[in-house]
VEXDREN-2710 file (C-alpha; in Angstrom, 1 decimal):
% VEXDREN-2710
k/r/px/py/pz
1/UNK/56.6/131.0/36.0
2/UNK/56.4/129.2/39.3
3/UNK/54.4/125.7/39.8
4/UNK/51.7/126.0/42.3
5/UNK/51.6/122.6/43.5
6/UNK/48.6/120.9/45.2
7/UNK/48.4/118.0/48.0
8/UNK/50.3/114.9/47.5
9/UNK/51.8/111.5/48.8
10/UNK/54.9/109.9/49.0
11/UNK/54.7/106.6/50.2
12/UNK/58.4/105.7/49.9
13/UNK/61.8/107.2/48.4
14/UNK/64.4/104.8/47.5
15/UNK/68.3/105.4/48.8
16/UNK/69.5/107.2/45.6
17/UNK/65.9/108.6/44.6
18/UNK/65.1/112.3/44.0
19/UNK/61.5/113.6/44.4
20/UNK/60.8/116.2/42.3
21/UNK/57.3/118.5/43.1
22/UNK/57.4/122.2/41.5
23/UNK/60.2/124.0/39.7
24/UNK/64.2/123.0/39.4
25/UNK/66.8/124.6/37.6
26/UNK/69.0/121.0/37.5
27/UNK/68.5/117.3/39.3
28/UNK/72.2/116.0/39.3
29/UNK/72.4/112.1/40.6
30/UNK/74.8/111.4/43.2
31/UNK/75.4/108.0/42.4
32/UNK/75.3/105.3/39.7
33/UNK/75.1/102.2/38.6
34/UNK/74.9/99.5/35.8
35/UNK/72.8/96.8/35.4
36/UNK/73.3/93.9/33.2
37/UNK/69.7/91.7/32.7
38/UNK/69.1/88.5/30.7
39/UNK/66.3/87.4/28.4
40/UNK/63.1/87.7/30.6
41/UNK/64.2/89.9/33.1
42/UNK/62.6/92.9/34.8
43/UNK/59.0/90.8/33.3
44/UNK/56.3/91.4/35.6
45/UNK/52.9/90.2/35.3
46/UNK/50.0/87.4/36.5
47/UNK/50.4/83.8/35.0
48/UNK/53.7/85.2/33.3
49/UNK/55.6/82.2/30.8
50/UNK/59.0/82.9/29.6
51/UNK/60.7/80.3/27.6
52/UNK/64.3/81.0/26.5
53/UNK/65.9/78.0/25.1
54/UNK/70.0/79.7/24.9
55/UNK/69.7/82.9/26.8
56/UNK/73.5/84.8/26.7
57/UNK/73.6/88.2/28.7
58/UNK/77.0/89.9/26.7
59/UNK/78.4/92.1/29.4
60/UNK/81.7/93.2/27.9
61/UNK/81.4/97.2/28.0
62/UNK/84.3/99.3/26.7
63/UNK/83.8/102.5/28.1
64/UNK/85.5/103.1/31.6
65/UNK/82.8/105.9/32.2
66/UNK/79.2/105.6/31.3
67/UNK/77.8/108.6/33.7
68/UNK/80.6/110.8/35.4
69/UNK/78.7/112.1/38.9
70/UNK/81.6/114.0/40.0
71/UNK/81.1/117.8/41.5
72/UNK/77.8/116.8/41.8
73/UNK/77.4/116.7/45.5
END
């Protein structure tokens, strides 16, 4: 059944964003990537207090693929 889709606003779109407004069959990425974040990252707030006495980001990973994006360009 199609989406009927009313008024709307994009203020911004990153580099490897995908806007999606109505129906899709598949969204495939075109890129990827990892991030790797201590103990009180990505926290966001007013009058924000993280204390982390021995903070250890562990970033051995073993797999050699974690999202394959090949074919989909």
């Amino acid at each position: 059944m199609p989406a009927i889709v009313g008024v709307f606003k994009v203020n911004s779109v990153g580099t490897s964003s995908i806007v999606h407004i109505g129906d899709v069959i598949t969204i495939s990425p075109y890129s990827e990537v990892k991030t790797f974040a201590g103990a009180g990252s990505f926290s966001t707030g007013d009058g924000l207090n993280i204390y982390n006495q021995n903070s250890v980001t562990n970033m051995y990973d073993q797999d050699i693929v974690d999202q394959p994006v090949v074919g989909n360009m």
